[in-house]
N, CA, C and O atoms as CSV, one atom per row, in Angstrom:
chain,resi,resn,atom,element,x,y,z
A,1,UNK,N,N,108.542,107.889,99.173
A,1,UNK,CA,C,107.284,108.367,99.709
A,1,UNK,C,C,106.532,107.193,100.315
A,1,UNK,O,O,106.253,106.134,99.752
A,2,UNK,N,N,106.211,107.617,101.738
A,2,UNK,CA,C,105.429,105.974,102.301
A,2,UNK,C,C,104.063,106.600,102.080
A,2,UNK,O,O,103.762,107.778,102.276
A,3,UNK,N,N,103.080,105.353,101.523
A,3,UNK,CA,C,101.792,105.421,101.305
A,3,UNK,C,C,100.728,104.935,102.268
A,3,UNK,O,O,101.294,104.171,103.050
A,4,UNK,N,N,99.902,104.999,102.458
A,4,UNK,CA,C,99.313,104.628,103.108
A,4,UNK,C,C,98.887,103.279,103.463
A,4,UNK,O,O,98.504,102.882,104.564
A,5,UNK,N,N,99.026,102.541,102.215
A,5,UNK,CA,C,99.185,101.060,102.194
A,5,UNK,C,C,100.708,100.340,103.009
A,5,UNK,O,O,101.023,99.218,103.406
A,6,UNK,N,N,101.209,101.371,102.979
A,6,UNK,CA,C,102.934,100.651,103.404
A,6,UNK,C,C,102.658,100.779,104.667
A,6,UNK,O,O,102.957,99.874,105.446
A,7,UNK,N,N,101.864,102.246,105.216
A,7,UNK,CA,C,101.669,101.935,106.693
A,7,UNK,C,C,101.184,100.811,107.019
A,7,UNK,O,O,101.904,100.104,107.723
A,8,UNK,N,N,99.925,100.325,106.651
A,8,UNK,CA,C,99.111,99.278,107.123
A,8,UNK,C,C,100.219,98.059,107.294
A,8,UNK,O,O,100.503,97.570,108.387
A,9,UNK,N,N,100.813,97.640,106.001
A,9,UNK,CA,C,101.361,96.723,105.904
A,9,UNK,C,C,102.428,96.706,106.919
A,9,UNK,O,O,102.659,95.656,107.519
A,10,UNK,N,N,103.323,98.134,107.245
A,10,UNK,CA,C,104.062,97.854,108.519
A,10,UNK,C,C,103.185,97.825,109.820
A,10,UNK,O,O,103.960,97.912,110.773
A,11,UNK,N,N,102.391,97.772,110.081
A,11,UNK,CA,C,101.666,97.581,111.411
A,11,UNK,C,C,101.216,96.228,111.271
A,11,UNK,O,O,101.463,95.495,112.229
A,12,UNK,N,N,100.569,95.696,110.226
A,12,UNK,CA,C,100.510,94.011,110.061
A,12,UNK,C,C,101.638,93.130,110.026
A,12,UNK,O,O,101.521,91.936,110.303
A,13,UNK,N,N,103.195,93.887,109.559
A,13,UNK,CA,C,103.756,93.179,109.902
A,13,UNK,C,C,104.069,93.427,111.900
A,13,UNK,O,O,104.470,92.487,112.586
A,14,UNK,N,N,103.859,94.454,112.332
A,14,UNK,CA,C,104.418,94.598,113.612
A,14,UNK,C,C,103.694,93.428,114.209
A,14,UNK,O,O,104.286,92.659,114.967
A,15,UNK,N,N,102.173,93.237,113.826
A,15,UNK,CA,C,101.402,92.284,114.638
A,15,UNK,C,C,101.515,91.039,114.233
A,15,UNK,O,O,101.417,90.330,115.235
A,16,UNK,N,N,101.677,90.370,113.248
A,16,UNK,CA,C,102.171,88.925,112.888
A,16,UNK,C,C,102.645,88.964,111.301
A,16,UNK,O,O,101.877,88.910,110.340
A,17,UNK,N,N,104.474,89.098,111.238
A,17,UNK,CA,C,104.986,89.123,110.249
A,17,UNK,C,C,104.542,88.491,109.091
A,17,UNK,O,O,104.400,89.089,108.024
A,18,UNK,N,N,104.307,87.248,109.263
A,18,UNK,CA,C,104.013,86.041,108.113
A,18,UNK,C,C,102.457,86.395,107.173
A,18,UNK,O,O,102.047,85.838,106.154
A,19,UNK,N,N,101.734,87.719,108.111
A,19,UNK,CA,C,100.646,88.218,107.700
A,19,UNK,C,C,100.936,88.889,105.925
A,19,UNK,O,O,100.441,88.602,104.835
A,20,UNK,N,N,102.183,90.073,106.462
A,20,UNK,CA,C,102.381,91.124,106.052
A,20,UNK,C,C,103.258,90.435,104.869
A,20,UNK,O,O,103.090,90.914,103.748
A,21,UNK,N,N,104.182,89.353,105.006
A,21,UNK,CA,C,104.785,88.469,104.019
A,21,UNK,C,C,104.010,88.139,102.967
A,21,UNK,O,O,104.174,88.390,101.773
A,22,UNK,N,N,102.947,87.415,103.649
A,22,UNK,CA,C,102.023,87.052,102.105
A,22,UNK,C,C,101.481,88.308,101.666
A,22,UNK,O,O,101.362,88.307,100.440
A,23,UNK,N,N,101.174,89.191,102.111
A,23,UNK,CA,C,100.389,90.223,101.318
A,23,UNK,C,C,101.573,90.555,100.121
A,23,UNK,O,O,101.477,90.459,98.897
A,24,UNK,N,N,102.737,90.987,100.979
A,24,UNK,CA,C,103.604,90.939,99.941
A,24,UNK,C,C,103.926,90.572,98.512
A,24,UNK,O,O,103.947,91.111,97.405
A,25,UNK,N,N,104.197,89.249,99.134
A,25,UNK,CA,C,104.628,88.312,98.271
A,25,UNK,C,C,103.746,87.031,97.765
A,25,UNK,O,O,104.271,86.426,96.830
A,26,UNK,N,N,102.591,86.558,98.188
A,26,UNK,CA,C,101.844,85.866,98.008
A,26,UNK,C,C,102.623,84.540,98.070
A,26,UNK,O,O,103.781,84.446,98.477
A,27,UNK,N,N,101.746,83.369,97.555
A,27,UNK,CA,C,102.216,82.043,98.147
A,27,UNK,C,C,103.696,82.113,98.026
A,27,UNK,O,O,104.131,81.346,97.167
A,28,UNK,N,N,104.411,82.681,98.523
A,28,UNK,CA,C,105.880,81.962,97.669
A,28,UNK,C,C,106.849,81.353,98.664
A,28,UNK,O,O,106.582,81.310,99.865
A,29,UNK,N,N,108.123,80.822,98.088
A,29,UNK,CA,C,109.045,80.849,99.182
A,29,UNK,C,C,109.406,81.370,100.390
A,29,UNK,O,O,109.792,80.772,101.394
A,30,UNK,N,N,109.124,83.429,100.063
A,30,UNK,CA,C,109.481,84.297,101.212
A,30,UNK,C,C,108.558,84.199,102.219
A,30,UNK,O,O,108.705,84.782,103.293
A,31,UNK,N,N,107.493,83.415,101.920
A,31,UNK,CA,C,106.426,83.408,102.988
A,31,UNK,C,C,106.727,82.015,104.097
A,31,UNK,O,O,106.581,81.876,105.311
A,32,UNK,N,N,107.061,81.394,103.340
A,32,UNK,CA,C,107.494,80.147,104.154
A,32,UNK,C,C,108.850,80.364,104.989
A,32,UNK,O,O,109.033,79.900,106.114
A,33,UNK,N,N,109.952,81.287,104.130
A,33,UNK,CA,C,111.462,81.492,105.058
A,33,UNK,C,C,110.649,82.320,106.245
A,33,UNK,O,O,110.994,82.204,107.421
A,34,UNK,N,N,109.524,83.178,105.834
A,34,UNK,CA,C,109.552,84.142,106.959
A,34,UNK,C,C,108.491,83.405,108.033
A,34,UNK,O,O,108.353,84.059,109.067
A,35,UNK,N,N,107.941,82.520,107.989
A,35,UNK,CA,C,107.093,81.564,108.991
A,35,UNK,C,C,108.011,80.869,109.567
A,35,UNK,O,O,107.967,80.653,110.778
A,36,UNK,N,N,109.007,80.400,108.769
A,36,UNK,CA,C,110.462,79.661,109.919
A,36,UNK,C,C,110.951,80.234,110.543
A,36,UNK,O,O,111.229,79.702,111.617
A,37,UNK,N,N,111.529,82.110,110.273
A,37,UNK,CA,C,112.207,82.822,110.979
A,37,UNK,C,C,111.193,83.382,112.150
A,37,UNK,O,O,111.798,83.516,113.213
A,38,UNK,N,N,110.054,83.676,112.207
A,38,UNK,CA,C,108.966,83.780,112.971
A,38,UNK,C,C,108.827,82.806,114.001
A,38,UNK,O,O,108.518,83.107,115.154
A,39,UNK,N,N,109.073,81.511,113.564
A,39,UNK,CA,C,109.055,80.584,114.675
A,39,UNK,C,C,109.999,80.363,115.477
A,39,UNK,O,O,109.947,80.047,116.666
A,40,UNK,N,N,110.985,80.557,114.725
A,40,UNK,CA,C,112.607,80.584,115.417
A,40,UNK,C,C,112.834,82.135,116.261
A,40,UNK,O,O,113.806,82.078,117.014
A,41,UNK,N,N,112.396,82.964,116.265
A,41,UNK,CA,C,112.743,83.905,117.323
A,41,UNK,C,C,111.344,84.862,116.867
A,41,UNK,O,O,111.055,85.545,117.850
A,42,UNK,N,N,110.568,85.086,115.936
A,42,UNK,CA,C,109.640,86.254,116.243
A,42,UNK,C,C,109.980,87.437,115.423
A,42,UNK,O,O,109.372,87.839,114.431
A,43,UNK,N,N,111.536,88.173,116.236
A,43,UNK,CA,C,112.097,89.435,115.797
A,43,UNK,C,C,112.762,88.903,114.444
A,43,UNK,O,O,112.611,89.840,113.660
A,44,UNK,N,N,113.412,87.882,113.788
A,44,UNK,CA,C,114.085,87.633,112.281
A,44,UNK,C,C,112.611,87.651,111.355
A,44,UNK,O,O,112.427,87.950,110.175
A,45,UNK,N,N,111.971,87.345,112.074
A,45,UNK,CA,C,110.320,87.354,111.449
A,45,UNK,C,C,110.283,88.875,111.011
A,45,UNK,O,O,110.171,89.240,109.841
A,46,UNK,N,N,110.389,89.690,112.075
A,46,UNK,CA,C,110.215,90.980,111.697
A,46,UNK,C,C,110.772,91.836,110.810
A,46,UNK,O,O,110.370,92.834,110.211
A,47,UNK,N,N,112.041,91.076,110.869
A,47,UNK,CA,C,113.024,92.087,110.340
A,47,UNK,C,C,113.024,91.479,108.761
A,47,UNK,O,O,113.164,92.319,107.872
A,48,UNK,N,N,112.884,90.161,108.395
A,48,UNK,CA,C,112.314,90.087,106.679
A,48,UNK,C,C,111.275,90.329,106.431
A,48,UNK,O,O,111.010,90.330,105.229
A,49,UNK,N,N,110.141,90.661,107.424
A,49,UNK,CA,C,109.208,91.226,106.842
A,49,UNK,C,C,109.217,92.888,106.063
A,49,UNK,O,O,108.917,93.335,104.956
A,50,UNK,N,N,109.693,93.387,107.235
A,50,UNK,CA,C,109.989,94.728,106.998
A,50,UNK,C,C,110.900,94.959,105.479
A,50,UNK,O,O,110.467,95.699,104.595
A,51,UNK,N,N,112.407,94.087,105.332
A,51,UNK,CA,C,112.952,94.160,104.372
A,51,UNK,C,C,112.162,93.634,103.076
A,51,UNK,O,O,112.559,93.973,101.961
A,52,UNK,N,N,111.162,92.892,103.215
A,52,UNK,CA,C,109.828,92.563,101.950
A,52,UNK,C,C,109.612,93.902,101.804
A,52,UNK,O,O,109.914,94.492,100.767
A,53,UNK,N,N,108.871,94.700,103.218
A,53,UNK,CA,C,108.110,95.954,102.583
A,53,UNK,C,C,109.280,96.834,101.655
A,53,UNK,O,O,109.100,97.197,100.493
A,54,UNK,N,N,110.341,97.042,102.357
A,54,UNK,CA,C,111.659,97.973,101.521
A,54,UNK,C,C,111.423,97.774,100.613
A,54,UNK,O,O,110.691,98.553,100.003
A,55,UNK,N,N,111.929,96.582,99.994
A,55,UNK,CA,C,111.645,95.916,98.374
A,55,UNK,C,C,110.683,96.329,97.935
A,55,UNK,O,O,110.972,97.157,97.071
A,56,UNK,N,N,109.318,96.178,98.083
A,56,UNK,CA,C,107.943,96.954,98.028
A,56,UNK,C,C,107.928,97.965,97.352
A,56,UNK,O,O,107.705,98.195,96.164
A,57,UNK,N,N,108.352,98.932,98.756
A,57,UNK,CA,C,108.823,100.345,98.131
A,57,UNK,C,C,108.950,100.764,97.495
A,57,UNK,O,O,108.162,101.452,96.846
A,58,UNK,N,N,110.650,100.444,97.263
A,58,UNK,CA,C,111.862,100.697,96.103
A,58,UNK,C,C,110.614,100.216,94.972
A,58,UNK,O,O,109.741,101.041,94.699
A,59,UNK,N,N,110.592,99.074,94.447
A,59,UNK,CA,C,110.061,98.862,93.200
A,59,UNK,C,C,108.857,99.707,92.762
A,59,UNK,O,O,108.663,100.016,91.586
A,60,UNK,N,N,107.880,100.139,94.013
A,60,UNK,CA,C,107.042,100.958,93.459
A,60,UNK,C,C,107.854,102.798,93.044
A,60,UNK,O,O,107.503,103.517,92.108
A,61,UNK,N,N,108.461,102.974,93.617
A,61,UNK,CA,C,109.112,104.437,93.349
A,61,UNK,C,C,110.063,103.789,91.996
A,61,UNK,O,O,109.919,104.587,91.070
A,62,UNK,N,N,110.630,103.070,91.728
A,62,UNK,CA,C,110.914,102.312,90.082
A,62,UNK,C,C,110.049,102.479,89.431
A,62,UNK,O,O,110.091,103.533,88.796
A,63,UNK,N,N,108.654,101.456,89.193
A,63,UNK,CA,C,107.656,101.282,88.214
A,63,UNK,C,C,106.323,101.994,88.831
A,63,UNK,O,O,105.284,101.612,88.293
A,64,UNK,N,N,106.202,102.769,89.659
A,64,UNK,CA,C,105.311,103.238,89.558
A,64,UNK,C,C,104.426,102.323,90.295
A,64,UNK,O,O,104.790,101.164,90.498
A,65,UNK,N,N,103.220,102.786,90.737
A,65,UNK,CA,C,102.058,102.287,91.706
A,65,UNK,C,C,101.312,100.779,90.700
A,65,UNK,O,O,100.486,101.170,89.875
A,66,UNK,N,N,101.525,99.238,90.711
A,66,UNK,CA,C,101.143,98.932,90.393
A,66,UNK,C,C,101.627,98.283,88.787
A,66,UNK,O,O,101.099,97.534,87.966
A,67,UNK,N,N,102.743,98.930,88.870
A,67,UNK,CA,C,103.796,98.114,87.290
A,67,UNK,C,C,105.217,97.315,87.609
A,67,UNK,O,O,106.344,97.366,87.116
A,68,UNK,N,N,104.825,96.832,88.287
A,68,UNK,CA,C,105.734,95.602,88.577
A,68,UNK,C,C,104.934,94.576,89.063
A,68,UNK,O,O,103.770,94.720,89.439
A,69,UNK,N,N,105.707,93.307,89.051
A,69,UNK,CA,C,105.264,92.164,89.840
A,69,UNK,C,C,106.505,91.315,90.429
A,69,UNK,O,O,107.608,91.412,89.891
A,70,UNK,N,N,106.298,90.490,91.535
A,70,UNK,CA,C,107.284,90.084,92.534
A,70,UNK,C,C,107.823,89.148,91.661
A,70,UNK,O,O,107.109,88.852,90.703
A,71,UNK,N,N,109.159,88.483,91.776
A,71,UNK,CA,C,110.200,87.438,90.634
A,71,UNK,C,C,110.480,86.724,91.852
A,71,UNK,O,O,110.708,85.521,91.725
A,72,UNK,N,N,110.506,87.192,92.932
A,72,UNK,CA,C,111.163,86.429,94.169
A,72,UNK,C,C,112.439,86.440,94.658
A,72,UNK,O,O,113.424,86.373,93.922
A,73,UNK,N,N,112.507,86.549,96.245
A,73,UNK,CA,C,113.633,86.869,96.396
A,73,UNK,C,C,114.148,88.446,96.719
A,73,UNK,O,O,115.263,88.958,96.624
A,74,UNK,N,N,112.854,88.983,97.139
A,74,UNK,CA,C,113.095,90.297,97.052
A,74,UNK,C,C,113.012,91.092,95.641
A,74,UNK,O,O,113.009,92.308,95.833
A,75,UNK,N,N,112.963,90.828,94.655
A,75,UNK,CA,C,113.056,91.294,93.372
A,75,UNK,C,C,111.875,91.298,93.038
A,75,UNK,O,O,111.133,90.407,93.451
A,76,UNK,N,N,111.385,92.353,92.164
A,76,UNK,CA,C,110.659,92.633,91.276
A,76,UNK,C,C,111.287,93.003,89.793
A,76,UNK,O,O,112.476,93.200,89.547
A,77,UNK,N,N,110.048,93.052,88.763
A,77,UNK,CA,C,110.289,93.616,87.088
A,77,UNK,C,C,109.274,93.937,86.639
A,77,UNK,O,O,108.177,93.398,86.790
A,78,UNK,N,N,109.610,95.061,85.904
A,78,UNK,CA,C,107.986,95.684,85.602
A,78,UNK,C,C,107.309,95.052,84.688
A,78,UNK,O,O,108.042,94.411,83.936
A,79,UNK,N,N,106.151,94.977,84.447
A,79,UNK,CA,C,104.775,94.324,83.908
A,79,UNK,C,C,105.112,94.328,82.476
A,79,UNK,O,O,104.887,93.257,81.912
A,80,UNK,N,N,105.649,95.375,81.675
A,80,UNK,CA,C,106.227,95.795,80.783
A,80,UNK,C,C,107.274,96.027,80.251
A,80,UNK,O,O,107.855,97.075,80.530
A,81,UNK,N,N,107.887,95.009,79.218
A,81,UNK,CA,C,109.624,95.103,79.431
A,81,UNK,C,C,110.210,97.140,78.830
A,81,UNK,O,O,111.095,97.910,79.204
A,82,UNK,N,N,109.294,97.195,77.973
A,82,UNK,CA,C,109.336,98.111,77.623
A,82,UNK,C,C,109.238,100.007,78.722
A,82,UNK,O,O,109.562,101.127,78.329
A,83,UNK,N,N,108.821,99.686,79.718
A,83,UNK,CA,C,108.196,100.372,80.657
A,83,UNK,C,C,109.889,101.057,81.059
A,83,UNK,O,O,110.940,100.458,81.286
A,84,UNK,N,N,109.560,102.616,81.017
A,84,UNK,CA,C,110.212,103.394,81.457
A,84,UNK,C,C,110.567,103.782,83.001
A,84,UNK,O,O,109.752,104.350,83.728
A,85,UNK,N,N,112.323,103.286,83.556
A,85,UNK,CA,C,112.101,103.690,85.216
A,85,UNK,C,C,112.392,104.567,85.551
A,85,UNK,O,O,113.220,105.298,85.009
A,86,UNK,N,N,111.735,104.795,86.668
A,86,UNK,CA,C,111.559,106.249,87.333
A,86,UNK,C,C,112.767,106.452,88.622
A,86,UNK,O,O,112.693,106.012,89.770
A,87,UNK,N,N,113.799,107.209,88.044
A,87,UNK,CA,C,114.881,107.297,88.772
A,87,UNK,C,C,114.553,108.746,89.690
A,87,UNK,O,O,113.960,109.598,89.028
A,88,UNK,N,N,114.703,108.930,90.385
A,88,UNK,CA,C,114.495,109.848,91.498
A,88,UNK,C,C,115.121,110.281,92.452
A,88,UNK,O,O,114.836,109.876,93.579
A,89,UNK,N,N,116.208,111.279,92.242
A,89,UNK,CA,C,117.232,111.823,92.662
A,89,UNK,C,C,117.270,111.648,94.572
A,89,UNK,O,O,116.194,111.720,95.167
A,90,UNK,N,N,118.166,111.495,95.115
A,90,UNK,CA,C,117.845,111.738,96.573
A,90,UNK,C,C,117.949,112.932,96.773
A,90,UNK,O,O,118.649,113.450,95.903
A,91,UNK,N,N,117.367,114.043,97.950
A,91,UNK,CA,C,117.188,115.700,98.117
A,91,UNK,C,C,118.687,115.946,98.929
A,91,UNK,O,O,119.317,115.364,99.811
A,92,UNK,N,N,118.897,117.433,97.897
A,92,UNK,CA,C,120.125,117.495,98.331
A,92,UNK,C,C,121.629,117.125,97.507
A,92,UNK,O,O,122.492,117.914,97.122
A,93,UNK,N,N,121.590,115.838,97.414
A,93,UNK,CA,C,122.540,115.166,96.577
A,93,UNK,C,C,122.529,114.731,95.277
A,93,UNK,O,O,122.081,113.696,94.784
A,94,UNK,N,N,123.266,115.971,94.643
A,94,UNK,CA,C,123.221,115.849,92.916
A,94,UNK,C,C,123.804,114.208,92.851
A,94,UNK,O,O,124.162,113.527,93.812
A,95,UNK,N,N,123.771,113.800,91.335
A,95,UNK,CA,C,123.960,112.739,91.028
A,95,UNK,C,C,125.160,113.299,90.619
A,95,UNK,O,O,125.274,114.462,90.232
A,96,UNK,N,N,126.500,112.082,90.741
A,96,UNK,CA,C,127.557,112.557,90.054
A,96,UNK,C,C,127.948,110.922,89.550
A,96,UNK,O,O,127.617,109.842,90.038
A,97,UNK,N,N,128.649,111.204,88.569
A,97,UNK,CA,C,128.342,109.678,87.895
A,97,UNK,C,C,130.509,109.419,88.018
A,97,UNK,O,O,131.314,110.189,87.494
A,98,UNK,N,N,130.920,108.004,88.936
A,98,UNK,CA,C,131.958,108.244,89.369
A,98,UNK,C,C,133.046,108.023,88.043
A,98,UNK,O,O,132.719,107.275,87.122
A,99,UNK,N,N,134.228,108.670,88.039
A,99,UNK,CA,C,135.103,108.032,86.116
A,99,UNK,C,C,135.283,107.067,86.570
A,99,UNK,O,O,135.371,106.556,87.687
A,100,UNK,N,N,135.378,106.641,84.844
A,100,UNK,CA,C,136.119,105.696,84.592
A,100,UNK,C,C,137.324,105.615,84.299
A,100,UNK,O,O,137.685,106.390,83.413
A,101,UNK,N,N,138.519,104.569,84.972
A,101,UNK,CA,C,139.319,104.547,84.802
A,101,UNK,C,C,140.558,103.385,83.677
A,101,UNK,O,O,141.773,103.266,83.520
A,102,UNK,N,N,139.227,102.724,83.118
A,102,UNK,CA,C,139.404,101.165,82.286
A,102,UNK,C,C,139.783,100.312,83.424
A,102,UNK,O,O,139.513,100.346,84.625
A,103,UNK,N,N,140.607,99.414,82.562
A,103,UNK,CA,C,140.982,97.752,83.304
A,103,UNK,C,C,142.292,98.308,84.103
A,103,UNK,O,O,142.695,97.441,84.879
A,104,UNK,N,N,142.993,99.378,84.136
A,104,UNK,CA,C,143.762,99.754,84.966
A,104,UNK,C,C,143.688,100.323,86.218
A,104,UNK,O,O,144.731,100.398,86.867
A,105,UNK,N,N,142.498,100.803,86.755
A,105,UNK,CA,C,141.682,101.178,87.662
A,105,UNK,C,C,143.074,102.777,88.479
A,105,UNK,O,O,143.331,103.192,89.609
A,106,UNK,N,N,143.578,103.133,86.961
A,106,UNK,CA,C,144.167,104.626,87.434
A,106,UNK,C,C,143.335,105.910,87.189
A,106,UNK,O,O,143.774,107.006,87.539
């Protein structure tokens, strides 16, 4: 589900990636790779920004609005080790869980 915050953040990144990076991610590494890739062509700027917001996303449809925090690297973990995740079927496609076949892979 995109929120309304994810919009903003993809339109800040459309207008200057390294914006939408720190909101992200705050001081960190990804803000600095994505100010190099920004300088080096612009569009690699864009395109880790955007993959920040994905990450974003995903972790909020995981922990929920606000129960996680960034580890870096694209990764997040929720606030709470204890904290229950929120798995959420894709529409359409039952879950089918694939066998196992052991160390023989028959």
């Amino acid at each position: 589900m995109v929120r309304t915050s994810d919009v903003a953040l993809i339109l800040i990144a459309i207008l200057f990636p390294p914006a939408a990076a720190a909101i992200v991610t705050g001081c960190s590494c990804d803000l600095l790779i994505n100010i190099l890739l920004t300088l080096l062509g612009y569009f690699p700027g864009h395109i880790h920004a955007f993959w920040l917001i994905y990450k974003k996303m995903q972790a909020e449809e995981r922990y929920g609005s606000g129960g996680f925090h960034y580890i870096g690297s694209g990764h997040y973990e929720p606030l709470y080790p204890n904290q229950p995740v929120h798995h959420q079927p894709q529409q359409g496609i039952p879950y089918q869980q694939a066998p196992y076949y052991g160390a023989t892979g028959q």
